[in-house]
N, C-alpha and C positions, 0 to 999 in steps of 0.2 A: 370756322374754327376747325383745328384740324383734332385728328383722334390721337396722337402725339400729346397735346396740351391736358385733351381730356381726364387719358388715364396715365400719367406720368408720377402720380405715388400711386401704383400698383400694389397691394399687398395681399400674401393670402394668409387668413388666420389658421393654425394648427394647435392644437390640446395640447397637454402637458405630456401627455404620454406619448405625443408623436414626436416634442422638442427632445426627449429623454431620448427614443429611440434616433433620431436624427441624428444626435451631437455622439451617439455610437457609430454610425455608418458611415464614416468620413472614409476609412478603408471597406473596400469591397468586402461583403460577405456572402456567402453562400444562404438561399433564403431557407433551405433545410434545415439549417443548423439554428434556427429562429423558435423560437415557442410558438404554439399556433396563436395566440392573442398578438402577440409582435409581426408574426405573417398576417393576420387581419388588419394590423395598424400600415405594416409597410403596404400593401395592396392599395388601401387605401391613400396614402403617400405617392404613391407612382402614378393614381387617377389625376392629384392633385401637382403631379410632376413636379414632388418635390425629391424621389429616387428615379434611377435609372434602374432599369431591369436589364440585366445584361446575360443573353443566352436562353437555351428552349427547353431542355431536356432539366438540367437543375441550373435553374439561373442562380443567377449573385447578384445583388443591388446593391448601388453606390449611393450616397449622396449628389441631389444634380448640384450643380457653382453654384455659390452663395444665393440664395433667394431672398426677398426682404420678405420676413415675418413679423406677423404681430405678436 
């Protein structure tokens, strides 16, 4: 059997409060400009590679392409 077949509906679950946050970040934002409860939720989003962190000094995170969520 290959690993192709195995995990072929891949999905990863995320809260309500990260879907909230998510369906905001579809344009880049600067993660400064965040509440610190929203930069604990994206931090945690970016583990689960559902943003992009983009830059060192003050980054900005995007939405990564569509992921299938539950």
């Amino acid at each position: 059997m290959k690993i192709n077949e195995l995990i072929s509906d891949f999905e990863i679950f995320i809260t309500n409060e990260e879907k909230k946050l998510f369906e905001r970040l579809k344009d880049p934002i600067k993660l400064s400009n965040l509440t610190d409860r929203e930069q604990c939720i994206a931090e945690n989003m970016i583990r689960k590679s559902l943003l992009k962190k983009i830059g060192f000094n003050d980054p900005t995170v995007v939405a990564n392409e569509k992921p299938k969520i539950i």
